[in-house]
C-alpha positions as CSV (number, residue, x, y, z in Angstrom):
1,X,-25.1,15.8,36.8
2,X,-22.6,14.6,39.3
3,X,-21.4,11.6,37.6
4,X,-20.6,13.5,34.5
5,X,-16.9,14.2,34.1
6,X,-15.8,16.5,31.0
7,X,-16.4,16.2,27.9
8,X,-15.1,15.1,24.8
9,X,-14.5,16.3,21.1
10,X,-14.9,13.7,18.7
11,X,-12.0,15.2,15.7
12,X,-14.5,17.4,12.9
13,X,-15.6,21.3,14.1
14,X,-17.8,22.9,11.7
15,X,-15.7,26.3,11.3
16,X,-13.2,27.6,9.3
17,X,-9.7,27.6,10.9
18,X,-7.6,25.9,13.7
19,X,-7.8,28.7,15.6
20,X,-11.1,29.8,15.2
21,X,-12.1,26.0,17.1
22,X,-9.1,26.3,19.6
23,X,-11.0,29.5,20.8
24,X,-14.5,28.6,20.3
25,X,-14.7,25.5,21.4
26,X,-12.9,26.0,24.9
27,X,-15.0,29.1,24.9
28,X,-18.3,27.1,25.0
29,X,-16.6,24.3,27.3
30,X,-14.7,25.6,30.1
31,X,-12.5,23.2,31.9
32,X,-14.3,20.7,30.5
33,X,-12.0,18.9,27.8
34,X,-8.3,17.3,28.7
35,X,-7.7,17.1,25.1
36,X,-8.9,19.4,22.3
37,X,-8.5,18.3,18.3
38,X,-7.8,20.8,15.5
39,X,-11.7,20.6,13.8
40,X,-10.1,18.7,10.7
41,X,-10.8,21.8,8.7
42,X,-10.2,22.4,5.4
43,X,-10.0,19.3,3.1
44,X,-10.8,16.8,6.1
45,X,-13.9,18.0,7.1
46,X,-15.3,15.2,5.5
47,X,-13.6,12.5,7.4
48,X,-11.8,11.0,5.0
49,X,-12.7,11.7,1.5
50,X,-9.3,13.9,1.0
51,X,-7.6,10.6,1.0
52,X,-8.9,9.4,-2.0
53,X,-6.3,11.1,-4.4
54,X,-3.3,9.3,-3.3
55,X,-4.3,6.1,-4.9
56,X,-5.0,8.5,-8.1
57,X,-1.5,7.2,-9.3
58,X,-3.4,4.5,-11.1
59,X,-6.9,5.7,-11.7
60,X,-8.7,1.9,-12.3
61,X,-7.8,1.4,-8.4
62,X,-10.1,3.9,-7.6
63,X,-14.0,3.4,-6.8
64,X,-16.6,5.9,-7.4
65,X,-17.4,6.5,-4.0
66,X,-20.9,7.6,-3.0
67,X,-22.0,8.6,0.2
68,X,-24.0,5.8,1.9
69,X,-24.7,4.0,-1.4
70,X,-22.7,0.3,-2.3
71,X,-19.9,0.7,-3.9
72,X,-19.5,-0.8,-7.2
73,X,-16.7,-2.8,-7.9
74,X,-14.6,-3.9,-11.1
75,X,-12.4,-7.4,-12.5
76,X,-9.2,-6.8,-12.8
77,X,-6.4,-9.0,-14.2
78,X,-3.3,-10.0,-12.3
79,X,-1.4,-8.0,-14.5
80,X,-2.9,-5.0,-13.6
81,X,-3.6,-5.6,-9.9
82,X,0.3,-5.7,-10.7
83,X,0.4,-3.1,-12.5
84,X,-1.0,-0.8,-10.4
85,X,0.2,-2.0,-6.8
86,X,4.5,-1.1,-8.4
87,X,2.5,2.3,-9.2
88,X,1.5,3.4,-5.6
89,X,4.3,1.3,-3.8
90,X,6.8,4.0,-6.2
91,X,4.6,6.9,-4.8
92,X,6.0,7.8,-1.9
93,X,2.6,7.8,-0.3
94,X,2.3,11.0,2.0
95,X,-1.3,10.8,4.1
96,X,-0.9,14.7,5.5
97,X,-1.9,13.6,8.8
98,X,1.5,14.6,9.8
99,X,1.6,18.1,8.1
100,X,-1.5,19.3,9.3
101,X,-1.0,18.2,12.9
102,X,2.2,20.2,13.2
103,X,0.9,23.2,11.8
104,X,-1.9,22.7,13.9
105,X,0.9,22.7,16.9
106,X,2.3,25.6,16.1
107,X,-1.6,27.5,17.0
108,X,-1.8,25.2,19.8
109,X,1.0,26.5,21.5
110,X,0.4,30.1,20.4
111,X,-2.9,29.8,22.3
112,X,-1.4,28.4,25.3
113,X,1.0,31.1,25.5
114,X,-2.1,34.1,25.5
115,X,-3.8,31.8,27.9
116,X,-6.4,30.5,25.9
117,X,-5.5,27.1,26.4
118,X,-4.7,25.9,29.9
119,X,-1.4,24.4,31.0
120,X,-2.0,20.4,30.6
121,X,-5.1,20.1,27.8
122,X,-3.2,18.4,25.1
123,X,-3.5,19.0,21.2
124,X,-5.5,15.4,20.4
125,X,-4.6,14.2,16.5
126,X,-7.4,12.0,15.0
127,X,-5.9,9.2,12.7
128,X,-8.2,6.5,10.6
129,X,-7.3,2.7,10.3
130,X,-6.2,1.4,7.3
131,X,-10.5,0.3,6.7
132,X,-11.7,3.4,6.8
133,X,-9.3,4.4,3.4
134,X,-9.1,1.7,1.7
135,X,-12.4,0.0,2.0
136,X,-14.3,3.3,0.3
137,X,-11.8,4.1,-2.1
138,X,-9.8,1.1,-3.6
139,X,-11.3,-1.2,-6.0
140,X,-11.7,-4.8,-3.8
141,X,-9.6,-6.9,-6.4
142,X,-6.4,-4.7,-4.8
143,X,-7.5,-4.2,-1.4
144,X,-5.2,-6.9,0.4
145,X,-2.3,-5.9,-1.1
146,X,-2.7,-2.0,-0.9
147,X,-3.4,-2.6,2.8
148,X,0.4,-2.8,3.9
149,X,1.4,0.1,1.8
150,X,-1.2,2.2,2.9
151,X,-0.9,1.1,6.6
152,X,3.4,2.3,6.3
153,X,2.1,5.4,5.2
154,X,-0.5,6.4,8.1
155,X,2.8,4.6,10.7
156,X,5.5,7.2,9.1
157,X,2.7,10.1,9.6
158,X,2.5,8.9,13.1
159,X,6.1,8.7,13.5
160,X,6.6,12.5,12.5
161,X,3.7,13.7,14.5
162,X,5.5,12.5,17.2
163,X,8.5,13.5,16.5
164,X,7.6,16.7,16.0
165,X,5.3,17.5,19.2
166,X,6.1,17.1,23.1
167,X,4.8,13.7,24.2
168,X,3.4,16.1,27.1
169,X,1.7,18.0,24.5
170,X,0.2,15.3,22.3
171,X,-2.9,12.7,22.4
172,X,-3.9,10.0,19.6
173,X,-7.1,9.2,18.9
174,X,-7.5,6.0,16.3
175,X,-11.5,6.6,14.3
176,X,-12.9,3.1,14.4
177,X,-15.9,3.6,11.8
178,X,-16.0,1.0,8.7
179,X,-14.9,-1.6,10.9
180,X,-17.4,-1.8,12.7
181,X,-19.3,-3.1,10.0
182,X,-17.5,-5.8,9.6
183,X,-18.1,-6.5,12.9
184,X,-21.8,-6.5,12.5
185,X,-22.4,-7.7,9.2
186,X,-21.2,-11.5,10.7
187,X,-24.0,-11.1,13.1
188,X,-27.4,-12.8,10.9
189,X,-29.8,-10.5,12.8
190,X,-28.4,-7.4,12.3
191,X,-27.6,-8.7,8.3
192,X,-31.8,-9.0,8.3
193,X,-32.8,-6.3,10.3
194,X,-30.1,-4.0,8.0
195,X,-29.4,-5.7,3.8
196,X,-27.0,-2.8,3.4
197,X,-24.3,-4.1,6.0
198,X,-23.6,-6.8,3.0
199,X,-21.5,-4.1,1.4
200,X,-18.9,-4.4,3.9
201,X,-16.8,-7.3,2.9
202,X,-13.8,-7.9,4.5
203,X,-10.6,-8.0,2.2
204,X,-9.2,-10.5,4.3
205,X,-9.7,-14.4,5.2
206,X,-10.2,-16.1,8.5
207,X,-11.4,-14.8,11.4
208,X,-12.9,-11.2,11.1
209,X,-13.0,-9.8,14.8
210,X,-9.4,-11.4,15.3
211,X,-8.2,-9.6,12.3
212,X,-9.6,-6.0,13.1
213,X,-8.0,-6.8,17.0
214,X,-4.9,-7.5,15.3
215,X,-4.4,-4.2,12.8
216,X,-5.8,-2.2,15.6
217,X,-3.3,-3.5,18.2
218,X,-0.1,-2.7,15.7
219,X,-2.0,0.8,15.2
220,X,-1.6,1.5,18.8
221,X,2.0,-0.3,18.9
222,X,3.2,3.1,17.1
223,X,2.2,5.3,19.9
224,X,4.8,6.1,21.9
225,X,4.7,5.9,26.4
226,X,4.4,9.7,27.3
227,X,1.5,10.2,24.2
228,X,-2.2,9.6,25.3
229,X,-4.4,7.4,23.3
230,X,-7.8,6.9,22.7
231,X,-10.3,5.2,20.7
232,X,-13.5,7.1,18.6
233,X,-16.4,3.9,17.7
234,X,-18.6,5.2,15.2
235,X,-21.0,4.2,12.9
236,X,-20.6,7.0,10.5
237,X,-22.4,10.3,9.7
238,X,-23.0,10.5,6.1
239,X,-25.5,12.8,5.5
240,X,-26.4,12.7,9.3
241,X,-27.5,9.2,8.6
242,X,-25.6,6.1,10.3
243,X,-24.8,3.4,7.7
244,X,-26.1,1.0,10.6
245,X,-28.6,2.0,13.5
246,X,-26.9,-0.8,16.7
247,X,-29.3,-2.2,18.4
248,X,-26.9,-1.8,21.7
249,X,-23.2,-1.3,22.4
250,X,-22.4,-4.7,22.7
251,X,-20.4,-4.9,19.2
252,X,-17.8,-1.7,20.3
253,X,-18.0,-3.2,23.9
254,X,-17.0,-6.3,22.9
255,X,-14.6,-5.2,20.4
256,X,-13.0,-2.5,23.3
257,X,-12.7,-5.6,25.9
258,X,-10.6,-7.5,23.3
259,X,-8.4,-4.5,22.0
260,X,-7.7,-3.7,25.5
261,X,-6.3,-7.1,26.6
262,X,-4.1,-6.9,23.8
263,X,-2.7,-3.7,23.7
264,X,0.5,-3.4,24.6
265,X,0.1,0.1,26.3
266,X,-2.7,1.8,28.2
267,X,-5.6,3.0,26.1
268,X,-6.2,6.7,28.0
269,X,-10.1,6.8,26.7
270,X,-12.8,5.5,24.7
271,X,-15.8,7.7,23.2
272,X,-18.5,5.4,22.4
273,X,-21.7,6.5,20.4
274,X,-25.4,6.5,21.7
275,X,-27.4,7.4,19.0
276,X,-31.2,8.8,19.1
277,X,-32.7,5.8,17.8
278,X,-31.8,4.0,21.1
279,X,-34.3,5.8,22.6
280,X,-37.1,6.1,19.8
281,X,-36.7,2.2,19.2
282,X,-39.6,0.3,21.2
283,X,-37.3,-3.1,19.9
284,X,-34.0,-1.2,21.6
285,X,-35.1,1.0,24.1
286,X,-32.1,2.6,26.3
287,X,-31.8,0.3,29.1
288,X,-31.1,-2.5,26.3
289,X,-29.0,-0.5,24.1
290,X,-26.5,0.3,27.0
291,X,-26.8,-2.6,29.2
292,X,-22.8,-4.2,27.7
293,X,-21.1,-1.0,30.0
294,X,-22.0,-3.4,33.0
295,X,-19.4,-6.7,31.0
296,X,-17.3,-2.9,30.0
297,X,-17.1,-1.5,33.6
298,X,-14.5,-3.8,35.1
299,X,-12.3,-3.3,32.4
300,X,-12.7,0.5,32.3
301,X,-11.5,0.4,36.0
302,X,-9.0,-1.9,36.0
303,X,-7.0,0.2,32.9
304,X,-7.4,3.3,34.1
305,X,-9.3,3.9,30.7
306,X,-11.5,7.0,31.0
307,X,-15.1,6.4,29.1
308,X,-17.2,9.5,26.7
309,X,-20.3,8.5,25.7
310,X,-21.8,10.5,22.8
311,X,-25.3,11.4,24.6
312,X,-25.3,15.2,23.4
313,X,-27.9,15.8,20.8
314,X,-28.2,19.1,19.7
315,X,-31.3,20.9,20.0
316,X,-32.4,18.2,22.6
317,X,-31.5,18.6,25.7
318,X,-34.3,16.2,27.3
319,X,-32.8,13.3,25.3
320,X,-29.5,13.8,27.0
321,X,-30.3,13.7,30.2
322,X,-32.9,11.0,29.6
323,X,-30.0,9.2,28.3
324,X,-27.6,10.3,31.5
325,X,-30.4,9.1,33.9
326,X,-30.3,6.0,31.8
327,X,-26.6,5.5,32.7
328,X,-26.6,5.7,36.0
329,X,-29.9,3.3,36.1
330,X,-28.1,0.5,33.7
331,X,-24.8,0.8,35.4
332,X,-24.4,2.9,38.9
333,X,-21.6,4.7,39.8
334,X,-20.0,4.6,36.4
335,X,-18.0,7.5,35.9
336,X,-17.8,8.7,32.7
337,X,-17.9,11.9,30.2
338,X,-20.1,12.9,27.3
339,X,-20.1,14.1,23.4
340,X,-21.6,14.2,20.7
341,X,-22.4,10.5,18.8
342,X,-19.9,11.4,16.1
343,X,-17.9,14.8,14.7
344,X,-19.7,18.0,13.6
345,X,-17.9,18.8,10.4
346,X,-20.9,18.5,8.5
347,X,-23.2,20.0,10.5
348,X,-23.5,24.0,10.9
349,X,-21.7,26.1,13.7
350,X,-25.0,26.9,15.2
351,X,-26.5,23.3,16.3
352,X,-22.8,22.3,16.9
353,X,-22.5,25.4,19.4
354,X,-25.6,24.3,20.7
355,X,-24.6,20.5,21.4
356,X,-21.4,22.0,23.1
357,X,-23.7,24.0,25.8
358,X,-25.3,21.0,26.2
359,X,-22.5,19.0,27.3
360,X,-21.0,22.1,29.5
361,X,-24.7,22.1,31.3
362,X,-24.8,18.4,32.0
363,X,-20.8,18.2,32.9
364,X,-18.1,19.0,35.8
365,X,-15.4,20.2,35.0
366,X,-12.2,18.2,34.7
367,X,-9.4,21.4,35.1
């Protein structure tokens, strides 16, 4: 489809190794992605889960996590909010962000020297905010106060990372998930139409939105001018199952508008999610679902901020370019690239593989 530029990896890749995703992936997708991520295999397939043990220093912090099921949460005194805040702040928190992106390197550049990666694609690092750590996996009563620890610890991983890989070599994505429940649940219709976005109360005071603007903003602050950035809105993939069904785009829209007037650098792209149920929803429909690109467009253009929407449903190849057709109806002459809604860790190789031909059918290429 000729407005259809590239495509774009969300983070997980349901396979084993670095390697085996470096080669598989730009097997299925030729010249189609600038920036190619690692697969998060291993102990981040599962977004992440693996970062639950660091706050294992003082066990009662900890929730007992269940996939897309409230979490329950415990009183604590002062003394042992206390208590357990001197235990993690004496930890030396180390997120392994930073390890596994420089191994990861090391394969990067390995490839690129046989010529399985091309000269420019960049090695892209995924990276959570703070919300999508603590907010599963600390006990509420010490959530504001873990936040600054746990936010020094994901800035030094960043600092390494880019210490340690060419600027040239290197994108950032930041994974905007749990926050955007916060965002929704202070919407009243999407409370009724969904009870279960109650579970995502903010740790904070004051003026949601302005808050998640804010802690995104000194997110992107650490990326340094020669590293690309991006943004990944998601609404999670638990069990294939989102922990909110959007009625439209108009929550990350309006959320990507904001960030982007405050960042202090230029944000290189955006992947935004458009799930199935936009188009089997007689309330939603596609046309509504998408119709905030059109307050988006301007903004795209004006930045220089490339767009991925996540159209690519594997097995499904009708829905996607129903969904492309809907694009270019709802907002002409948009340029823009495609992916799947969310990462494929938890799926199998086989329907991943499959999304990926997908996206190389309904694509140009970009190299």
């Amino acid at each position: 489809m000729a407005s259809v530029l590239g495509c774009h990896l969300v983070g997980s890749v349901p396979l084993p190794d670095t390697e085996a995703v470096f080669r598989e992936c730009l097997a299925v997708l030729p010249g189609r992605l600038k920036r190619i991520p690692d697969g998060e295999t291993g102990s981040r397939q599962l977004f992440t889960t693996f970062q639950a043990q660091l706050f294992g220093v003082y066990p009662p912090m900890m929730t007992k996590f269940e996939h897309n099921a409230p979490i329950p949460h415990d009183s604590f005194t002062s003394e042992q909010i206390d208590e357990g805040i001197a235990a993690l702040q004496q930890a030396d928190l180390q997120t392994g962000y930073d390890t596994s992106a420089v191994e990861s390197y090391a394969v990067f550049k390995k490839l690129r020297d046989e010529g399985v990666i091309a000269p420019g694609v960049r090695m892209q690092v995924c990276i959570p905010t703070v919300a999508n750590v603590i907010f599963p996996f600390v006990q509420f009563p010490f959530q504001p106060r873990v936040e600054p620890i746990y936010e020094a610890a994901l800035f030094r991983a960043m600092r390494k990372i880019q210490d340690s890989i060419p600027h040239e070599d290197l994108a950032i994505q930041i994974d905007i998930a749990g926050d955007t429940a916060f965002w929704e649940a202070i919407t009243p219709g999407a409370v009724r139409e969904n009870s279960g976005l109650e579970w995502f109360k903010p740790w904070w005071e004051g003026d949601v939105k302005q808050y998640m603007v804010d802690y995104i903003v000194r997110m992107i602050s650490q990326v340094d001018v020669g590293v690309e950035l991006g943004i990944h809105n998601c609404y999670g993939d638990m069990d294939h199952k989102h922990w909110h069904e959007p009625t439209s785009l108009a929550v990350v829209v309006e959320r990507q508008i904001l960030v982007t007037k405050a960042s202090p650098r230029k944000i290189n792209w955006s992947h935004m999610p458009v799930p199935k149920s936009a188009a089997e929803r007689p309330k939603v429909g596609l046309e509504k679902f998408l119709s905030p690109l059109k307050d988006l467009r301007p903004i795209l253009e004006q930045h220089g901020t490339e767009l991925y929407l996540g159209v690519v449903h594997e097995h499904q190849p009708e829905l996607t370019h129903q969904m492309i057709e809907a694009v270019e109806s709802v907002v002409p002459g948009l340029k823009f690239g495609v992916g799947t809604e969310c990462g494929g860790g938890r799926m199998q190789w086989a329907p991943f593989e499959d999304a990926l031909r997908i996206a190389a059918d309904v694509s140009r290429p970009v190299l």
